[in-house]
C-alpha positions in Angstrom: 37.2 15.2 2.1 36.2 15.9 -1.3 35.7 12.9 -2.2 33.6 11.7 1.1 31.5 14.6 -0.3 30.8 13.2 -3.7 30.0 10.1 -2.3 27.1 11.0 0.0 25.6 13.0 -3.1 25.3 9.4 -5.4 21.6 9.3 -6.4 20.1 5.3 -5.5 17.2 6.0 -3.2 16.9 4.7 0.4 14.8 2.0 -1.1 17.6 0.7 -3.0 20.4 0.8 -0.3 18.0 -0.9 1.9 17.1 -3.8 -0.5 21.0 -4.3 -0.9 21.9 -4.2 2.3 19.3 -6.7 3.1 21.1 -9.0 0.6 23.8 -8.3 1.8 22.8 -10.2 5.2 22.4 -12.7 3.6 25.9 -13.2 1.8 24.3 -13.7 -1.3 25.3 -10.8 -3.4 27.0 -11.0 -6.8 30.2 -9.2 -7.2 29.0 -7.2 -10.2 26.0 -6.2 -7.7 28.7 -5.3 -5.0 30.7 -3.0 -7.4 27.7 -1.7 -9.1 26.3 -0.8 -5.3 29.8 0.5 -4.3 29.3 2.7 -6.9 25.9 4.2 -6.8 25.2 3.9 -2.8 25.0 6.7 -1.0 27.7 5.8 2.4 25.3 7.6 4.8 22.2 5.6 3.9 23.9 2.3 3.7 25.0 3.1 7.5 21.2 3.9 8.0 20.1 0.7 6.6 22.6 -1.1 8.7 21.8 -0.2 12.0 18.0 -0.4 10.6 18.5 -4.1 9.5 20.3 -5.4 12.6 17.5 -4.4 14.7 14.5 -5.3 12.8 17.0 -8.7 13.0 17.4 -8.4 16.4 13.5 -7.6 17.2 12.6 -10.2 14.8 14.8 -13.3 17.1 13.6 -11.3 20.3 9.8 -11.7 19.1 11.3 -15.5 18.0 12.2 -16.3 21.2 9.8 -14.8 23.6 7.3 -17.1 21.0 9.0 -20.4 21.4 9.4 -19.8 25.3 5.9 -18.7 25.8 4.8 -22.0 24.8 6.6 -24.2 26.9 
């Protein structure tokens, strides 16, 4: 418990877990950045940027789609 505790008080801003997990999408992180993350995200916000990312990726295929079918 104390050390799930630590872990949600690391200091990288929202900004910075969002940015990684949006590289992280895209399987093109470096394992020094993967440890270096592992070590300065905060758990909560990386669960936060996430959900956040798969549905600005799922709104973004929706609006994709809806596009493409429109036309025809």
């Amino acid at each position: 418990m104390n050390d799930l505790k630590r872990a949600t008080q690391r200091k990288a801003s929202f900004g910075a877990t969002m940015k990684a997990v949006f590289w992280s999408f895209f399987g093109v992180r470096k394992k020094s950045d993967y440890e270096q993350d592992a070590a300065r995200l905060n758990p909560v916000y990386v669960l936060i940027a996430g959900v956040l990312g798969a549905a600005i990726f799922i709104a973004v295929l929706i609006t994709i789609v809806k596009l493409v079918v429109a036309q025809h």
